[in-house]
Backbone as JSON Lines, residues from 0, in Angstrom:
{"i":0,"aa":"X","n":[101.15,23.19,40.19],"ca":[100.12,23.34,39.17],"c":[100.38,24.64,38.43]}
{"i":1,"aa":"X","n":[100.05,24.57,37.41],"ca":[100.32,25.88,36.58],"c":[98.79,26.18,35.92]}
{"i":2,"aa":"X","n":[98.46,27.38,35.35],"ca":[97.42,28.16,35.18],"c":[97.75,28.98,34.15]}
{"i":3,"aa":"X","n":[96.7,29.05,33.33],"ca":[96.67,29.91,31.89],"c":[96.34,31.02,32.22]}
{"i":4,"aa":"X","n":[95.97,32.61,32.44],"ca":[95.35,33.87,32.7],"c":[94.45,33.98,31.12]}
{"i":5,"aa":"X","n":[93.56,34.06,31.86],"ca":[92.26,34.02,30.54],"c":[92.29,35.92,30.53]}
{"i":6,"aa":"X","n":[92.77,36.65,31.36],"ca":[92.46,38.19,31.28],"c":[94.21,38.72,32.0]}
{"i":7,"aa":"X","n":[94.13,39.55,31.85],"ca":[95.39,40.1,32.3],"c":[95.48,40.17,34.12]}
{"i":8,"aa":"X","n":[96.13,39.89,34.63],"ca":[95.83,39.38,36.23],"c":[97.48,40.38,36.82]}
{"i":9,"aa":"X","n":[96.89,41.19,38.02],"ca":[97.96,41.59,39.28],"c":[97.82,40.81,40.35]}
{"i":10,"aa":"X","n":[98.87,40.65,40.84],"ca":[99.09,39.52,42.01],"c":[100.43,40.01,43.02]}
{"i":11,"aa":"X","n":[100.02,39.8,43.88],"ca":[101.3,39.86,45.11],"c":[102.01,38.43,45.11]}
{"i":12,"aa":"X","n":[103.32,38.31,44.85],"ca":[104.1,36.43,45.0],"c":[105.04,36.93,46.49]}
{"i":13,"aa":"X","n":[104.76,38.51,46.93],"ca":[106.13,38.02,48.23],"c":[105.18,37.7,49.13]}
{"i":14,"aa":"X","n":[105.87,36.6,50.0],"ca":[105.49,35.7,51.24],"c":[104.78,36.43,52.39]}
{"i":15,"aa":"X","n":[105.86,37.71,52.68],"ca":[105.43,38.65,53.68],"c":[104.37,39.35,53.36]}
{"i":16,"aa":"X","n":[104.19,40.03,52.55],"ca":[102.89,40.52,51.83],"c":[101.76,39.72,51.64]}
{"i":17,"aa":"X","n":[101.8,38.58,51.2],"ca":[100.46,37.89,51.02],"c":[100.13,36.86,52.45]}
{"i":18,"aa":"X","n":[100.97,37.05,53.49],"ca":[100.42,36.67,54.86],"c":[99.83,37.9,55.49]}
{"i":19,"aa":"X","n":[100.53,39.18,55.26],"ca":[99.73,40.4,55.87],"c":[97.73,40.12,55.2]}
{"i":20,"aa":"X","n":[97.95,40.37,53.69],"ca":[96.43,40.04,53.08],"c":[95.75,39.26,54.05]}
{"i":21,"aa":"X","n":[96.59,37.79,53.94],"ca":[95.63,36.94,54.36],"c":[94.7,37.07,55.66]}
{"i":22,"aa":"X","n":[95.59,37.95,56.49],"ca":[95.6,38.31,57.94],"c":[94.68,39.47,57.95]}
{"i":23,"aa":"X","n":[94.06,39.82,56.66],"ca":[93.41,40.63,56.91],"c":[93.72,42.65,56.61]}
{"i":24,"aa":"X","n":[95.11,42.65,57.26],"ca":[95.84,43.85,56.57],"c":[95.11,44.84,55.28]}
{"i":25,"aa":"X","n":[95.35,45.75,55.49],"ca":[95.01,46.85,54.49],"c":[96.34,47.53,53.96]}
{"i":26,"aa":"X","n":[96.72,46.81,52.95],"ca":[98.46,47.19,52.49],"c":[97.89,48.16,51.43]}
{"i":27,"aa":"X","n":[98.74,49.47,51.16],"ca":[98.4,50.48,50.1],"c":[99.05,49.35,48.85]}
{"i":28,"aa":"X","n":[98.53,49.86,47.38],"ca":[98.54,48.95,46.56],"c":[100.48,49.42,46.28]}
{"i":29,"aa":"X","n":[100.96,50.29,46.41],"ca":[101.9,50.63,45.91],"c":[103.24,49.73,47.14]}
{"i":30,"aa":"X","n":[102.54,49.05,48.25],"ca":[103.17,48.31,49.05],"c":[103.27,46.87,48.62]}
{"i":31,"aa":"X","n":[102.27,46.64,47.92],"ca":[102.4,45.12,47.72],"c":[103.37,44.45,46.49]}
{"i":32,"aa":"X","n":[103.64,45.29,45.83],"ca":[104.81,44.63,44.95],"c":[104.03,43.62,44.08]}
{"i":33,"aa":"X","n":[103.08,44.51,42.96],"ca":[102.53,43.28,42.33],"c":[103.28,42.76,41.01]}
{"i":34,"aa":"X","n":[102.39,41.6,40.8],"ca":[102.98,41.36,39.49],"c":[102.23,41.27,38.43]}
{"i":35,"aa":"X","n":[102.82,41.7,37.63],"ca":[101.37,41.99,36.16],"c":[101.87,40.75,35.04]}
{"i":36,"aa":"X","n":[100.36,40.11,34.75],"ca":[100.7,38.95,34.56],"c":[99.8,39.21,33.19]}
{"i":37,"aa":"X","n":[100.05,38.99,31.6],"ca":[99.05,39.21,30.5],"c":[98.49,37.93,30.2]}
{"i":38,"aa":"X","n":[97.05,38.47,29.48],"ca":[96.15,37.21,29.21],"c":[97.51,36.55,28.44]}
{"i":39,"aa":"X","n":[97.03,34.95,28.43],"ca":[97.75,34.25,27.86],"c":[98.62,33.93,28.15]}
{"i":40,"aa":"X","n":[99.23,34.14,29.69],"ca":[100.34,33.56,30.19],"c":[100.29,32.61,30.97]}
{"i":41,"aa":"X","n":[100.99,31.85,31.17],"ca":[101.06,30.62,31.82],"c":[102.14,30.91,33.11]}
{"i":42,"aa":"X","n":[101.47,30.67,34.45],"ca":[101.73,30.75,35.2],"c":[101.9,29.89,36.67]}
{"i":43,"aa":"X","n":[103.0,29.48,37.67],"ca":[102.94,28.95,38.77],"c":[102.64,29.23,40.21]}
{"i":44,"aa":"X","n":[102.81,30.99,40.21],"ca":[102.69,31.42,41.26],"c":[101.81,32.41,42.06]}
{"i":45,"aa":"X","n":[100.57,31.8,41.69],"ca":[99.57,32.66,41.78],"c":[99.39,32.11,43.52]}
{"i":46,"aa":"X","n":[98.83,33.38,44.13],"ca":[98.32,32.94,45.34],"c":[97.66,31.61,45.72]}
{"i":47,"aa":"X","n":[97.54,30.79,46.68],"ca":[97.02,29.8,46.79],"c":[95.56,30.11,46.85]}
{"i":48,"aa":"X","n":[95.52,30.99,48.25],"ca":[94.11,31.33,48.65],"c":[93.36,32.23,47.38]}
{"i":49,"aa":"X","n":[93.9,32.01,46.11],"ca":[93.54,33.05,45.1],"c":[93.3,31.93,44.18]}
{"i":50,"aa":"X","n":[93.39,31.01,43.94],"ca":[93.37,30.23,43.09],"c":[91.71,29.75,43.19]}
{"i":51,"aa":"X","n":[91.28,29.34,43.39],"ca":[89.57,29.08,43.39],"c":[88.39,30.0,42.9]}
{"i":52,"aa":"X","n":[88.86,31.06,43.44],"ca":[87.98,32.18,43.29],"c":[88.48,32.72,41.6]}
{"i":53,"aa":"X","n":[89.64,32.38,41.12],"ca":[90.22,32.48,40.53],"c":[89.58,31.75,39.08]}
{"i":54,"aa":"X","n":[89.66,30.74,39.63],"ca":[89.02,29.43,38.46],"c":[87.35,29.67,38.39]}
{"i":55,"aa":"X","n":[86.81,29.99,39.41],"ca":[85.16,30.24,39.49],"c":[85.09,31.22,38.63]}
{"i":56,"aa":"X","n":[85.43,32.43,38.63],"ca":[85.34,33.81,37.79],"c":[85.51,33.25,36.24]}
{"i":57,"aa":"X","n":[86.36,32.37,36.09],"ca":[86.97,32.17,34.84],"c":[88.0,33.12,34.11]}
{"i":58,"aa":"X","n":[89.18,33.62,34.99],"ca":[90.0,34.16,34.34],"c":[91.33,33.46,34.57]}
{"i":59,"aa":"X","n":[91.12,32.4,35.15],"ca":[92.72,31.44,34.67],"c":[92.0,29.77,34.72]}
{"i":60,"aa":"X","n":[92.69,28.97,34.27],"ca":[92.74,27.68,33.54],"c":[93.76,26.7,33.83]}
{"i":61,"aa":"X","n":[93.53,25.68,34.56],"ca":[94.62,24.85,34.74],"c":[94.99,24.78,33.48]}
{"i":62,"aa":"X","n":[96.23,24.1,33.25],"ca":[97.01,23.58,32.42],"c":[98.19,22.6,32.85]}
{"i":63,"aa":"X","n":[98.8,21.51,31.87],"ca":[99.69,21.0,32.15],"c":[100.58,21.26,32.31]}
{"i":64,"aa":"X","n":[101.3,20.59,33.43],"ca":[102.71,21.64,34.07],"c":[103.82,21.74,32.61]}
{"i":65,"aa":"X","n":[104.4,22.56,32.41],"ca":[105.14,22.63,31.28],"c":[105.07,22.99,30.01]}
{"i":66,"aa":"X","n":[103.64,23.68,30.03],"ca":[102.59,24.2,28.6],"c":[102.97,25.03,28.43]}
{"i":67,"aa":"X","n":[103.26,25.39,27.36],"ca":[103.97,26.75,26.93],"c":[102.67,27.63,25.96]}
{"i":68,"aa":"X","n":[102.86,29.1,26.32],"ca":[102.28,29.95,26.28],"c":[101.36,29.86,24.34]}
């Protein structure tokens, strides 16, 4: 599934890092390797467990896989 960013969005995509989160972990922000993502981008790899809370807030938007920006 891919997702529009209605606001400019940071995100962690490495594996090891976003199982520490999930687990609870307190990673300094300069550990997590984010990624800066601007309104208006269309995106695949947003956290899973981030995706809901994500869509409730209203700052990303499904979209059809293959939608260009």
């Amino acid at each position: 599934m891919s997702y529009r960013a209605l606001r400019d969005l940071y995100y962690p995509t490495d594996p090891a890092v976003l199982r520490l989160l999930v687990a609870g972990e307190n990673l300094p922000m300069r550990g997590r390797n984010m990624k800066t993502v601007p309104a208006g981008s269309i995106v695949s790899d947003i956290p899973k467990a981030s995706v809901a809370v994500l869509l409730a807030k209203g700052w990303i938007e499904e979209v059809a896989d293959g939608s260009k920006v």
